[in-house]
PDB file of N, CA, C and O in Angstrom:
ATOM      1  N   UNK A   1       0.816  -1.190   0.000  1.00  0.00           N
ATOM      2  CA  UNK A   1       0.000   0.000   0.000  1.00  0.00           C
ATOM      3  C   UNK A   1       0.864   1.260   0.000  1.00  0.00           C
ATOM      4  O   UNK A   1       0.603   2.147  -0.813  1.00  0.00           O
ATOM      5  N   UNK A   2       2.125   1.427   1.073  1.00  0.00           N
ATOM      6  CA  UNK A   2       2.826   2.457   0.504  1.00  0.00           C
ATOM      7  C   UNK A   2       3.471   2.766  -0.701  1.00  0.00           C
ATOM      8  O   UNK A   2       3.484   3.817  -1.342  1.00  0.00           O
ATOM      9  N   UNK A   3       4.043   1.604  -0.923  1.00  0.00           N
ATOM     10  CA  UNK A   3       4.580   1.245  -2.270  1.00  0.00           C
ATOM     11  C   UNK A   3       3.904   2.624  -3.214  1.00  0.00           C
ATOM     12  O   UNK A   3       4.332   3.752  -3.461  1.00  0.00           O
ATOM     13  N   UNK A   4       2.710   1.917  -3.555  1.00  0.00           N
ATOM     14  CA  UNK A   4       1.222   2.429  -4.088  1.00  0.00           C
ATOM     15  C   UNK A   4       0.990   4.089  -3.813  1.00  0.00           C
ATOM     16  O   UNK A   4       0.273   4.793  -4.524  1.00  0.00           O
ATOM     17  N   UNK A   5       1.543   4.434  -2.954  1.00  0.00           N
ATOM     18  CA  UNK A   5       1.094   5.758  -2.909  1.00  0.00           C
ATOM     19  C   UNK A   5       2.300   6.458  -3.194  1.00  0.00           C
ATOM     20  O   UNK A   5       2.328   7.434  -3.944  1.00  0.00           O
ATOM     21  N   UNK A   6       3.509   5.887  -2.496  1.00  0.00           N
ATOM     22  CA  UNK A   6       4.491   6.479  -3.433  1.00  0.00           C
ATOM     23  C   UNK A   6       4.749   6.623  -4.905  1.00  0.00           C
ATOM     24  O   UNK A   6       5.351   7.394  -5.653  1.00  0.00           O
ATOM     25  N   UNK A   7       4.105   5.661  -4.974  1.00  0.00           N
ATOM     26  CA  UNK A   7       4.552   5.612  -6.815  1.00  0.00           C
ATOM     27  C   UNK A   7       3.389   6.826  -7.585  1.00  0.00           C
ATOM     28  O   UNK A   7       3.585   7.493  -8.601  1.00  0.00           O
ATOM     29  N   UNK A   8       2.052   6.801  -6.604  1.00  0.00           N
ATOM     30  CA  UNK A   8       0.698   7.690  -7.074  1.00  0.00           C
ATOM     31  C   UNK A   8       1.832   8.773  -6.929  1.00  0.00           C
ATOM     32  O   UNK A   8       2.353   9.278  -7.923  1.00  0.00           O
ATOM     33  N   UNK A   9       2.198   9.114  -5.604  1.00  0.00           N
ATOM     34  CA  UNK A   9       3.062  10.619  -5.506  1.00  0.00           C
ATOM     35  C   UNK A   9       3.922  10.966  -6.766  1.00  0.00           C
ATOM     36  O   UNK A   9       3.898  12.161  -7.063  1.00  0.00           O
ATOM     37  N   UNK A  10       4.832   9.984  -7.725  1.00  0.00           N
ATOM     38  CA  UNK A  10       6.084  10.062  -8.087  1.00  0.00           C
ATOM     39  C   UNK A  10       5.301  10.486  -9.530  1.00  0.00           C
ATOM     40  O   UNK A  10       5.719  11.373 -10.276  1.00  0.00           O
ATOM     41  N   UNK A  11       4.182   9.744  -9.757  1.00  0.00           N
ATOM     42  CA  UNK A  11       3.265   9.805 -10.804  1.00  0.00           C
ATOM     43  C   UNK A  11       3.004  10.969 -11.174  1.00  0.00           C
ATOM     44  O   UNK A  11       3.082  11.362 -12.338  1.00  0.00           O
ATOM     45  N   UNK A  12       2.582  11.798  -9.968  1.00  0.00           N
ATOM     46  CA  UNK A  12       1.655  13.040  -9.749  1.00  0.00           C
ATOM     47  C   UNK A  12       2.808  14.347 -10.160  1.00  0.00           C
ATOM     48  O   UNK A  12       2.522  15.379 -10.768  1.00  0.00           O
ATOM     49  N   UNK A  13       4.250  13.923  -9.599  1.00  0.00           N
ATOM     50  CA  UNK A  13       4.817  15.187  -9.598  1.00  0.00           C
ATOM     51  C   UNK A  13       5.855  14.962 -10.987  1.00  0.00           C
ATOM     52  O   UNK A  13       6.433  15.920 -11.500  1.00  0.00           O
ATOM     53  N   UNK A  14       5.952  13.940 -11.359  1.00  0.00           N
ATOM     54  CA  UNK A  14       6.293  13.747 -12.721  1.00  0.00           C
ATOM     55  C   UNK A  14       5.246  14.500 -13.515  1.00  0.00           C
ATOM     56  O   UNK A  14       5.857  15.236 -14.289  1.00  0.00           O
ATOM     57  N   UNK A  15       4.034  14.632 -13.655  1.00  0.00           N
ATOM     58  CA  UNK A  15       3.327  14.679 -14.275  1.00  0.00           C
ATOM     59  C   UNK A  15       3.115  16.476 -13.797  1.00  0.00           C
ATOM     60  O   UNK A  15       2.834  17.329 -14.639  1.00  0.00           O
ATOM     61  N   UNK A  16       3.243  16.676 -12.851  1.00  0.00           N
ATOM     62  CA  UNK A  16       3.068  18.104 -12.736  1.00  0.00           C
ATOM     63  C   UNK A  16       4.365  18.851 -13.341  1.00  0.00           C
ATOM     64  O   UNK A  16       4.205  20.054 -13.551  1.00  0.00           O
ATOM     65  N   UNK A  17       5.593  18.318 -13.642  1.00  0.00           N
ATOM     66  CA  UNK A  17       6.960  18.780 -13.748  1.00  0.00           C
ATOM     67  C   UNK A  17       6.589  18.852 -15.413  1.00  0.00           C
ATOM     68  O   UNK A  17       7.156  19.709 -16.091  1.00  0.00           O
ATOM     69  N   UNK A  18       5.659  17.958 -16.012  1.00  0.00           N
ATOM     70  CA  UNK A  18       5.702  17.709 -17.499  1.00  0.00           C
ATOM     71  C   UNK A  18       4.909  18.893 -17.956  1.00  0.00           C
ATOM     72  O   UNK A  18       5.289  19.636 -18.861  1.00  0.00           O
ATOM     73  N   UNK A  19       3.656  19.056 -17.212  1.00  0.00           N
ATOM     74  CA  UNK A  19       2.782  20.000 -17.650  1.00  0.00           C
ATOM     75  C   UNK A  19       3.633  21.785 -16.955  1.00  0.00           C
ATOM     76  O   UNK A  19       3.158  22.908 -17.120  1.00  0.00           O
ATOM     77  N   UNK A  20       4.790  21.466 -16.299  1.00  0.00           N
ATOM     78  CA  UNK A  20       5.398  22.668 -16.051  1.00  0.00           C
ATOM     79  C   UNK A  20       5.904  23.250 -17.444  1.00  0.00           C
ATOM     80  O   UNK A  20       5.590  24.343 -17.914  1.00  0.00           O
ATOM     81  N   UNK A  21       6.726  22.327 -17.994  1.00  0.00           N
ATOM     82  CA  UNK A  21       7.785  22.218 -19.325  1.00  0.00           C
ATOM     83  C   UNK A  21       6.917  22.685 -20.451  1.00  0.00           C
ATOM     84  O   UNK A  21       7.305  23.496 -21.292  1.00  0.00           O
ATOM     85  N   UNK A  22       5.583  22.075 -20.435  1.00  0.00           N
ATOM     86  CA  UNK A  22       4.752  22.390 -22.083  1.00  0.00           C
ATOM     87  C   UNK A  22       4.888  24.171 -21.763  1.00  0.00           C
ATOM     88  O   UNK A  22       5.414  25.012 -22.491  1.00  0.00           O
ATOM     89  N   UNK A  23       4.249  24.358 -20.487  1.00  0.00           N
ATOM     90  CA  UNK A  23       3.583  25.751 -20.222  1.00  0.00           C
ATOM     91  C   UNK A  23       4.878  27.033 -20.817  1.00  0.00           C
ATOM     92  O   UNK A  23       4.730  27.984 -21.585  1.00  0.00           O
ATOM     93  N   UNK A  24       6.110  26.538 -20.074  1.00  0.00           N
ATOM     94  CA  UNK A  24       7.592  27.408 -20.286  1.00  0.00           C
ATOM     95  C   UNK A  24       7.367  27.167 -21.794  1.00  0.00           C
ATOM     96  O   UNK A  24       7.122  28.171 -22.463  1.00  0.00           O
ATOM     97  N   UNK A  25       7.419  25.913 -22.453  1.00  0.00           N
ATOM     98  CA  UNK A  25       7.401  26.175 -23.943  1.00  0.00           C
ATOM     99  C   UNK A  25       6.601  26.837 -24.717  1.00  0.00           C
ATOM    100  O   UNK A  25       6.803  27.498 -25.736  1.00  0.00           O
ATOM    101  N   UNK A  26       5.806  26.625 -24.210  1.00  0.00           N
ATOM    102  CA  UNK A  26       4.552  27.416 -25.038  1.00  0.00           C
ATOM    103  C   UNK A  26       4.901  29.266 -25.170  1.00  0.00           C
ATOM    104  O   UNK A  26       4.795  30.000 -26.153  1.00  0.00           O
ATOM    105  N   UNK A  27       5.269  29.529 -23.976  1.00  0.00           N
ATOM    106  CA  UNK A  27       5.472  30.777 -23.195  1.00  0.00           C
ATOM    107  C   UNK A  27       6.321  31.303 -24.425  1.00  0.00           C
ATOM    108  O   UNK A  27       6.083  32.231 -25.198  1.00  0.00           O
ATOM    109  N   UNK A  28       7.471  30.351 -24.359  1.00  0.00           N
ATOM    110  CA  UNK A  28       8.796  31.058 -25.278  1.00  0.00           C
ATOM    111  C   UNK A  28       8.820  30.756 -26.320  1.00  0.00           C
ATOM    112  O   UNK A  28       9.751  31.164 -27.014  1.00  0.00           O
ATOM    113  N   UNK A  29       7.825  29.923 -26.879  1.00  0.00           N
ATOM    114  CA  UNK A  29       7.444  30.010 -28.327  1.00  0.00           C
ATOM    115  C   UNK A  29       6.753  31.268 -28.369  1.00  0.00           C
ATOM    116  O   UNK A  29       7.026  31.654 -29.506  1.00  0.00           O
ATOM    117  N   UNK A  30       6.120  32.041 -27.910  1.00  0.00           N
ATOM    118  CA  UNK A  30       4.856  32.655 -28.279  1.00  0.00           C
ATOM    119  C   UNK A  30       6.152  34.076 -27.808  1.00  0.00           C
ATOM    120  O   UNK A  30       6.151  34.927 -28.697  1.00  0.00           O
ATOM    121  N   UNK A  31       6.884  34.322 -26.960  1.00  0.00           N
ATOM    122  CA  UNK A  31       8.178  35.603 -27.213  1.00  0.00           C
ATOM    123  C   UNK A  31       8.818  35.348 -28.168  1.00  0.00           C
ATOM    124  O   UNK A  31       9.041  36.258 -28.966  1.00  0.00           O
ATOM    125  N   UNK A  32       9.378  33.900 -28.435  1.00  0.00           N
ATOM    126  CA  UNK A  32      10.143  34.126 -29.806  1.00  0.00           C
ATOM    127  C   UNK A  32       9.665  34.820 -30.946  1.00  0.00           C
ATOM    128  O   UNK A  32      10.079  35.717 -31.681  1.00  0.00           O
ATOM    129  N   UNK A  33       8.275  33.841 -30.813  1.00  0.00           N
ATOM    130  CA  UNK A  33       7.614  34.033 -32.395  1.00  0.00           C
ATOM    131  C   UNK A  33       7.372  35.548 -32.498  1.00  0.00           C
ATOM    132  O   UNK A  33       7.347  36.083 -33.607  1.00  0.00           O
ATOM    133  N   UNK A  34       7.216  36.157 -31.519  1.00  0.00           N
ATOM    134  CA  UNK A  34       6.777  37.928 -31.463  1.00  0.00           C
ATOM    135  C   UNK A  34       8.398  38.639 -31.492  1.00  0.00           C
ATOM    136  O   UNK A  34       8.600  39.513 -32.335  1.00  0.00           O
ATOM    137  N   UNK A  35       9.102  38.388 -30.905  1.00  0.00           N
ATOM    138  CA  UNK A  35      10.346  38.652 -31.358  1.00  0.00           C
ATOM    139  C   UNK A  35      10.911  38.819 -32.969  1.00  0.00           C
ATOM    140  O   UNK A  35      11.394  39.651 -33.738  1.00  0.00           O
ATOM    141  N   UNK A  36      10.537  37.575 -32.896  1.00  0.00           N
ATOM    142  CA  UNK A  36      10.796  37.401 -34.836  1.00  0.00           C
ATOM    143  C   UNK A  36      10.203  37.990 -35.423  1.00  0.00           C
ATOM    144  O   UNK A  36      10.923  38.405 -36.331  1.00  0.00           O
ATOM    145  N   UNK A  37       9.044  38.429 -35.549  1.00  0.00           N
ATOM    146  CA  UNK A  37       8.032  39.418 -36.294  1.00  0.00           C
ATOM    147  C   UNK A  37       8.576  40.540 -35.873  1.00  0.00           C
ATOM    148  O   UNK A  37       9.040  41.080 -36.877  1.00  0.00           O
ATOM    149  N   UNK A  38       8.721  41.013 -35.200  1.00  0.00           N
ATOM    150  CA  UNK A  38       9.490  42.420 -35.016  1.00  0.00           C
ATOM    151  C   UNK A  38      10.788  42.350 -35.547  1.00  0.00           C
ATOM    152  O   UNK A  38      10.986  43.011 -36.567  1.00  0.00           O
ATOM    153  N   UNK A  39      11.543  41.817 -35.169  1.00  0.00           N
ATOM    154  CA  UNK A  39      13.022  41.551 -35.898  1.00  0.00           C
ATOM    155  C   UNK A  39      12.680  41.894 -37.662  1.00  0.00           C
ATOM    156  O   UNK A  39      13.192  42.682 -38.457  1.00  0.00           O
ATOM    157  N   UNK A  40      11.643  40.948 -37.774  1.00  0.00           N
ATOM    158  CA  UNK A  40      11.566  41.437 -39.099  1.00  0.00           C
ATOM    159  C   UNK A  40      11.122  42.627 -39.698  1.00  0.00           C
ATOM    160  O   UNK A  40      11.375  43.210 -40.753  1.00  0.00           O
ATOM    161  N   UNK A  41      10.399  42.823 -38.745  1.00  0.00           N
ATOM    162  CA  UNK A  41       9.301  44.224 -39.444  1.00  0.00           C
ATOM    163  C   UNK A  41      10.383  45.311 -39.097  1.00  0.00           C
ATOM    164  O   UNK A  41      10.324  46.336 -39.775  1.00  0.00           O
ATOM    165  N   UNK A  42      11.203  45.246 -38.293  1.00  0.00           N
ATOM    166  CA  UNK A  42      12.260  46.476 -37.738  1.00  0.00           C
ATOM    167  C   UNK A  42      13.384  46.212 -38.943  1.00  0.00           C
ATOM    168  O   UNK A  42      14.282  46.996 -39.252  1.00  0.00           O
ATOM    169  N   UNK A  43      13.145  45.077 -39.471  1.00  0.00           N
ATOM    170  CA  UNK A  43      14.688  44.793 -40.418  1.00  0.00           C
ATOM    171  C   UNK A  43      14.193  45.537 -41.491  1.00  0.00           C
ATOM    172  O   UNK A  43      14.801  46.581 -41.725  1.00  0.00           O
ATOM    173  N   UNK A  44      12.906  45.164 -42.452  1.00  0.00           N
ATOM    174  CA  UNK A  44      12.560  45.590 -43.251  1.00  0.00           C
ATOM    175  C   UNK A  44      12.359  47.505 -43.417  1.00  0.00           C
ATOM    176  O   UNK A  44      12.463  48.204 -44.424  1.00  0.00           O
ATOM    177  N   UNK A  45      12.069  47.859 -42.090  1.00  0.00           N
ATOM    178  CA  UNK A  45      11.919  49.532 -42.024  1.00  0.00           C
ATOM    179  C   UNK A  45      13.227  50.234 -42.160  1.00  0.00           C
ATOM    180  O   UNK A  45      13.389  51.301 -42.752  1.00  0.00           O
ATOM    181  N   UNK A  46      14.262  49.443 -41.479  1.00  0.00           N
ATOM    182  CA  UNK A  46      15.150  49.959 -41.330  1.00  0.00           C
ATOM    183  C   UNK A  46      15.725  49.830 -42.644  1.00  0.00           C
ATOM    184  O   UNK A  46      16.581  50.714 -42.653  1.00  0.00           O
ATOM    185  N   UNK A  47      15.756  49.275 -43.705  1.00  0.00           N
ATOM    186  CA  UNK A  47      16.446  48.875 -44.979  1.00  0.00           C
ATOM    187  C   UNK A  47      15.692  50.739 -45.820  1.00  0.00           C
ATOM    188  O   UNK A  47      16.208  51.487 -46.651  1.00  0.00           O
ATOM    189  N   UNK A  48      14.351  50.827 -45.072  1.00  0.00           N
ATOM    190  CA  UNK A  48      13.457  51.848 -45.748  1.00  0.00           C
ATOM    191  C   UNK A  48      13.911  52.859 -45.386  1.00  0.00           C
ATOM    192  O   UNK A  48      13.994  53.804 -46.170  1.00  0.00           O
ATOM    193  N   UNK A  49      14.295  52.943 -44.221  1.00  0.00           N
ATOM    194  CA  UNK A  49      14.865  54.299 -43.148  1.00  0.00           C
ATOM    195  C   UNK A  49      16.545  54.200 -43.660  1.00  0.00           C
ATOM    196  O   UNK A  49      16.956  55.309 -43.319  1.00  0.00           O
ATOM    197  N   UNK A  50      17.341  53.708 -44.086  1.00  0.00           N
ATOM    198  CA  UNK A  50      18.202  53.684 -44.621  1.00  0.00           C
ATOM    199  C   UNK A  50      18.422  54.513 -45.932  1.00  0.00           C
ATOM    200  O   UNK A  50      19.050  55.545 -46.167  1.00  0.00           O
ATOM    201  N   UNK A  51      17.694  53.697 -46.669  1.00  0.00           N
ATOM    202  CA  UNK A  51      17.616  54.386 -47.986  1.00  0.00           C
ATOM    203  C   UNK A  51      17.506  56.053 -48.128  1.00  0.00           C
ATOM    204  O   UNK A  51      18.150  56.961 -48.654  1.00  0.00           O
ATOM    205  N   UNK A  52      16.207  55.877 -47.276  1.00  0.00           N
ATOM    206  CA  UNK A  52      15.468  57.117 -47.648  1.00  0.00           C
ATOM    207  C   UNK A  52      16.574  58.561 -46.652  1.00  0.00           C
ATOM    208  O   UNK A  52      16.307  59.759 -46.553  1.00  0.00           O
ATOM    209  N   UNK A  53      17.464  57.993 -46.231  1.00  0.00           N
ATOM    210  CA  UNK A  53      18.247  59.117 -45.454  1.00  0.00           C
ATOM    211  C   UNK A  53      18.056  59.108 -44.304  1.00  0.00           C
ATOM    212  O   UNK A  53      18.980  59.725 -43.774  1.00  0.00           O
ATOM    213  N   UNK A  54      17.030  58.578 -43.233  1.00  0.00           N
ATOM    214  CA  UNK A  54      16.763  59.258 -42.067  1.00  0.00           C
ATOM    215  C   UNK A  54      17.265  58.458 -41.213  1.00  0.00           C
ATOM    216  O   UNK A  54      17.145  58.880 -40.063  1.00  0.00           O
ATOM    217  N   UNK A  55      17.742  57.547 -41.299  1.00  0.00           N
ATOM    218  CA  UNK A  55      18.708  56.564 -40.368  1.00  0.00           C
ATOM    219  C   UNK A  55      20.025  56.502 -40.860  1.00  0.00           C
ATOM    220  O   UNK A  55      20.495  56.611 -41.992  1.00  0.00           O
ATOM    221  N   UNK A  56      20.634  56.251 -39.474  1.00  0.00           N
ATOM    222  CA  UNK A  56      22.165  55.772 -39.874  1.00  0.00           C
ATOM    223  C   UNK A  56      22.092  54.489 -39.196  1.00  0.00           C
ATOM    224  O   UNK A  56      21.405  54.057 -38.271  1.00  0.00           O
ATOM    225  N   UNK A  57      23.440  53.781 -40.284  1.00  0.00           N
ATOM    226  CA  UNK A  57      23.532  52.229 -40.201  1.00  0.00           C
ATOM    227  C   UNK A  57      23.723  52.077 -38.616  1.00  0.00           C
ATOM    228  O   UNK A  57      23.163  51.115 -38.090  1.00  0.00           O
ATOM    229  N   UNK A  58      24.640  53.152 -37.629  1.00  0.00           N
ATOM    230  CA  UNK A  58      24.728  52.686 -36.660  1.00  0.00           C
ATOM    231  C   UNK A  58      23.857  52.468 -35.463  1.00  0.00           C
ATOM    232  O   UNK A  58      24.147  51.763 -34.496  1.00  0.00           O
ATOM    233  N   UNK A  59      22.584  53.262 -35.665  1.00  0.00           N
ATOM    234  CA  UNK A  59      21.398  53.337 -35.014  1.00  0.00           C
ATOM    235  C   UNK A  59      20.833  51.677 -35.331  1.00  0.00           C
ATOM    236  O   UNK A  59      20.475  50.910 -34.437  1.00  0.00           O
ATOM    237  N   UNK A  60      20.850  51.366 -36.717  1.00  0.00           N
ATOM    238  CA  UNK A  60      19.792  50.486 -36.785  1.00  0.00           C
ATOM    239  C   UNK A  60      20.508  49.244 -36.538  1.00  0.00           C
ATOM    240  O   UNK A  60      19.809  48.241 -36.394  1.00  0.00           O
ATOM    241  N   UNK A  61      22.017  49.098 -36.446  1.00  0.00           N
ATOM    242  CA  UNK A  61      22.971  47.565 -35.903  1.00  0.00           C
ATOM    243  C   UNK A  61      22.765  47.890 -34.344  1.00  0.00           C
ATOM    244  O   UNK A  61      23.445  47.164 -33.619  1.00  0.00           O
ATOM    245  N   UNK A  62      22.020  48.771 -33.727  1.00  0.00           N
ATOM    246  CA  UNK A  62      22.087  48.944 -32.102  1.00  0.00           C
ATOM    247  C   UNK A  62      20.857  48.324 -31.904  1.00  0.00           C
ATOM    248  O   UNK A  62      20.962  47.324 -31.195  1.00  0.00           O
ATOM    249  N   UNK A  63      19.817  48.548 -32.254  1.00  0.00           N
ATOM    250  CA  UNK A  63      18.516  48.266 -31.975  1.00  0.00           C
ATOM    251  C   UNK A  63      18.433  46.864 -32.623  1.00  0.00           C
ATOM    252  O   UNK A  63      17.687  46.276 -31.840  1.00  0.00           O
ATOM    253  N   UNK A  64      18.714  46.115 -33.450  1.00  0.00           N
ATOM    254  CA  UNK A  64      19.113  44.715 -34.122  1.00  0.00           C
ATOM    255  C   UNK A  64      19.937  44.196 -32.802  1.00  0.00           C
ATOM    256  O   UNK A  64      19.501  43.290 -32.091  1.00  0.00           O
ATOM    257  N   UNK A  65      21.091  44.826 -32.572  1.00  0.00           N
ATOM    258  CA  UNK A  65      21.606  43.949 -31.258  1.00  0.00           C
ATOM    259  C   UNK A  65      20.897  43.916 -30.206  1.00  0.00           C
ATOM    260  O   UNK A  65      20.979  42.856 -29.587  1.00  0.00           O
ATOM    261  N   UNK A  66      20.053  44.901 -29.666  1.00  0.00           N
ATOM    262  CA  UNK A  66      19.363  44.784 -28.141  1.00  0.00           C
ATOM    263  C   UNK A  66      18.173  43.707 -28.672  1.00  0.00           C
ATOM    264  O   UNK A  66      17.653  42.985 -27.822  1.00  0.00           O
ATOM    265  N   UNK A  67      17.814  43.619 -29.854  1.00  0.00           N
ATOM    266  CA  UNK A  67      16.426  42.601 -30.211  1.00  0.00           C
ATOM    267  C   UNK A  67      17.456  41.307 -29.874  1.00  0.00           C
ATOM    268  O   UNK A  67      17.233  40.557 -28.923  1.00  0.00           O
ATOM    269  N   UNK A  68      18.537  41.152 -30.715  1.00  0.00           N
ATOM    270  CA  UNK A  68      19.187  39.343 -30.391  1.00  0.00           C
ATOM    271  C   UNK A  68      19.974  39.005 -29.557  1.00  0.00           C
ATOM    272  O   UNK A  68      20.609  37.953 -29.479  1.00  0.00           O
ATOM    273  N   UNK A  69      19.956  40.626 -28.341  1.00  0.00           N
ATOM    274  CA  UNK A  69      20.008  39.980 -27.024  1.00  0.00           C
ATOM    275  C   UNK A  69      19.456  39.382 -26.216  1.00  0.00           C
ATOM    276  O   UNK A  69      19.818  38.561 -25.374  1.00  0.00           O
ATOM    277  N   UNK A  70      17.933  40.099 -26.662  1.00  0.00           N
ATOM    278  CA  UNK A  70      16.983  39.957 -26.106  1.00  0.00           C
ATOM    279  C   UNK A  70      16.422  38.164 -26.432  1.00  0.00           C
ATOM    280  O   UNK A  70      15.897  37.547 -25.505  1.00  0.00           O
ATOM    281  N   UNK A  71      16.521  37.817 -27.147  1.00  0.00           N
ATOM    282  CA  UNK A  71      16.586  36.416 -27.875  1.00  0.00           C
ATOM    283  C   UNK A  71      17.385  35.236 -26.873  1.00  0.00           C
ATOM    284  O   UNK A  71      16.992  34.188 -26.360  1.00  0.00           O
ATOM    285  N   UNK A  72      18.635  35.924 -26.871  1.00  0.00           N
ATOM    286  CA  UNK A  72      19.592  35.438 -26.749  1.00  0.00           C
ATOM    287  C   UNK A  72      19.325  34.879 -24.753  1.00  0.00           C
ATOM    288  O   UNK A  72      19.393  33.800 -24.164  1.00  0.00           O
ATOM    289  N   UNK A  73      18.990  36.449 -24.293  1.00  0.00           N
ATOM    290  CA  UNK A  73      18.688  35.822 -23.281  1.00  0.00           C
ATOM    291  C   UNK A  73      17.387  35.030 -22.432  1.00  0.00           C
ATOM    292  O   UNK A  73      17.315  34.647 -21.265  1.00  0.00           O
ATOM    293  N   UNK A  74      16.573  34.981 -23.377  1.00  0.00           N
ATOM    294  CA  UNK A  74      15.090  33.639 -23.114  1.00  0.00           C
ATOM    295  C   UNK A  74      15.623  32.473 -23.438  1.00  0.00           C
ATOM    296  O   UNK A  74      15.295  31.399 -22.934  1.00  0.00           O
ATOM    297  N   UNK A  75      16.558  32.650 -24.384  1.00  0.00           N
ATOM    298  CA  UNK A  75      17.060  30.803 -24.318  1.00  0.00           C
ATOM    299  C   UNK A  75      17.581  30.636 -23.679  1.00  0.00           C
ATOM    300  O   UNK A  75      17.349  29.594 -23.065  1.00  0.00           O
ATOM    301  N   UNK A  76      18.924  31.616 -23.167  1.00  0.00           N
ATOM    302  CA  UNK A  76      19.487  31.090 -21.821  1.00  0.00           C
ATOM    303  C   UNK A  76      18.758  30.632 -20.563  1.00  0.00           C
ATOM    304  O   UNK A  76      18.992  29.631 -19.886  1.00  0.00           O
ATOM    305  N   UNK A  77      17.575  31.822 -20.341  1.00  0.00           N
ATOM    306  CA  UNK A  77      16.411  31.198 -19.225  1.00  0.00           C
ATOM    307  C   UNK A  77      15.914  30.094 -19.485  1.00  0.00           C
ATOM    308  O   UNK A  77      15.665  29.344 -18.541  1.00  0.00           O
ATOM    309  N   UNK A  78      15.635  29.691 -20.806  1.00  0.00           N
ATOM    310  CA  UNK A  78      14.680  28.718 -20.732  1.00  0.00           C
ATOM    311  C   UNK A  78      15.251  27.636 -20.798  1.00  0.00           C
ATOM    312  O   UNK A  78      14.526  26.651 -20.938  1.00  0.00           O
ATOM    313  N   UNK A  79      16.893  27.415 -20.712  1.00  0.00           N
ATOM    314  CA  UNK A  79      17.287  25.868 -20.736  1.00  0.00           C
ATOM    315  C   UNK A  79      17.614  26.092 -19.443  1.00  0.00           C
ATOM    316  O   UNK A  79      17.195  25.164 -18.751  1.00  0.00           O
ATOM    317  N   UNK A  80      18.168  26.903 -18.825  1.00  0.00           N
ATOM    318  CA  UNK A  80      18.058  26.964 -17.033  1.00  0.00           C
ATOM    319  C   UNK A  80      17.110  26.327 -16.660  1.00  0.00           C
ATOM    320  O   UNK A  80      17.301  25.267 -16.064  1.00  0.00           O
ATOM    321  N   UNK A  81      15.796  26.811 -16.913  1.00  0.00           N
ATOM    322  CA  UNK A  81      14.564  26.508 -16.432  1.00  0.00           C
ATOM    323  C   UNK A  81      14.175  25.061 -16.790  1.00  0.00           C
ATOM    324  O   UNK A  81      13.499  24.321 -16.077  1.00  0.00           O
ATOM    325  N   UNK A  82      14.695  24.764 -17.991  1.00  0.00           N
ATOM    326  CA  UNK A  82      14.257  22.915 -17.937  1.00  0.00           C
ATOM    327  C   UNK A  82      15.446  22.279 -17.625  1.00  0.00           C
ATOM    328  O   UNK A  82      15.295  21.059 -17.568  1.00  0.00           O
ATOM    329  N   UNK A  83      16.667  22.690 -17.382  1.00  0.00           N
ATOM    330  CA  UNK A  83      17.403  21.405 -16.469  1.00  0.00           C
ATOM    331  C   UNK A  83      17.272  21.579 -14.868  1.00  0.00           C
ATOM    332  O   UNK A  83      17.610  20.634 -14.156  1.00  0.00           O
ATOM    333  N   UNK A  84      16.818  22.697 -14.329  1.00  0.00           N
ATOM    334  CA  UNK A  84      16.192  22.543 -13.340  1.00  0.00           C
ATOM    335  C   UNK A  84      15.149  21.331 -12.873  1.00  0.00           C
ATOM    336  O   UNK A  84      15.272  20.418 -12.057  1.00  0.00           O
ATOM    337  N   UNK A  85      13.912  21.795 -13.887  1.00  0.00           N
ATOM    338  CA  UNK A  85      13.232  20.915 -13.893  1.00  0.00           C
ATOM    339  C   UNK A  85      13.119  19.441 -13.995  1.00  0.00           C
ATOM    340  O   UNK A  85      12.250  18.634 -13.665  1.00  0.00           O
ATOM    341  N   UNK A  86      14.504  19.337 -14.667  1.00  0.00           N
ATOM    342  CA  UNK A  86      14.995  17.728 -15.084  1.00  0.00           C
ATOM    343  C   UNK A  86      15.962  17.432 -13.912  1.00  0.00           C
ATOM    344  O   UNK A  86      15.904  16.353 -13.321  1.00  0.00           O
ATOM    345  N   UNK A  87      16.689  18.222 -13.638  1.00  0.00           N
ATOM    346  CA  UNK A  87      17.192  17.893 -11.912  1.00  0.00           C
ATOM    347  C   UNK A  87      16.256  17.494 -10.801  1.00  0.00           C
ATOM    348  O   UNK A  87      16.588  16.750  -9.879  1.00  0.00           O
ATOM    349  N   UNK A  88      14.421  18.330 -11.024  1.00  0.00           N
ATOM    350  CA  UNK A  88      14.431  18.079  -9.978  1.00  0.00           C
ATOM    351  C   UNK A  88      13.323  16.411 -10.035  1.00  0.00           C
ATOM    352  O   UNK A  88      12.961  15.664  -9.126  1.00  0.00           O
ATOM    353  N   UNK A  89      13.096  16.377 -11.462  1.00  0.00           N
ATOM    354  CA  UNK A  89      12.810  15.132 -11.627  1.00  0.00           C
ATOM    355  C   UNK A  89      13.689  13.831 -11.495  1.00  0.00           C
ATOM    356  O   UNK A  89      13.146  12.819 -11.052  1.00  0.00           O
ATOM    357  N   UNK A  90      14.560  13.812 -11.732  1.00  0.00           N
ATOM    358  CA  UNK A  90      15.762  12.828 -11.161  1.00  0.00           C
ATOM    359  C   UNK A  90      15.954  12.480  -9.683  1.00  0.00           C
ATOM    360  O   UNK A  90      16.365  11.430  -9.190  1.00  0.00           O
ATOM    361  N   UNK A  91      15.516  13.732  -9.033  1.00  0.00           N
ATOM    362  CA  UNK A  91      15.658  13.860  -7.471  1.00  0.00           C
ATOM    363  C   UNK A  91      14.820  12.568  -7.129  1.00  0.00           C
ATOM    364  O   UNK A  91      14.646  12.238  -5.956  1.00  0.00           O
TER     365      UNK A  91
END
């Protein structure tokens, strides 16, 4: 019978750790994907704002870098956040 409830427990928090992981993914799919649409729509203006005189290249490689920092650092969170999670499933 303990057996049995331990394993219900091990069941339960496996299963809560899994539905943790979809939720983070979902999350940082849905910043990436909005990220990327801006990345683009800022790439494309800026090619316009270029041309047309009213930007300089160095304005628009600044604002391109703070966007694929910004990138840069949700993936770093988000593999933090699932080997956590996979640490604490191993536990």
């Amino acid at each position: 019978m303990k057996n049995q409830t331990k394993i219900a427990k091990q069941n339960q928090e496996s299963n809560h750790i899994h539905q943790e992981k979809l939720r983070q993914a979902r999350a940082i799919f849905n910043l990436k994907f909005n990220l990327l649409k801006v990345s683009i729509v800022t790439a494309f203006a800026s090619v316009l704002l270029i041309y047309s005189g009213n930007l300089s290249v160095e304005k628009v490689e600044a604002a391109q870098g703070v966007i694929n920092a910004i990138v840069l650092l949700t993936h770093e969170i988000t593999k933090d956040t699932n080997n956590r999670l996979d640490n604490n499933k191993n536990d």
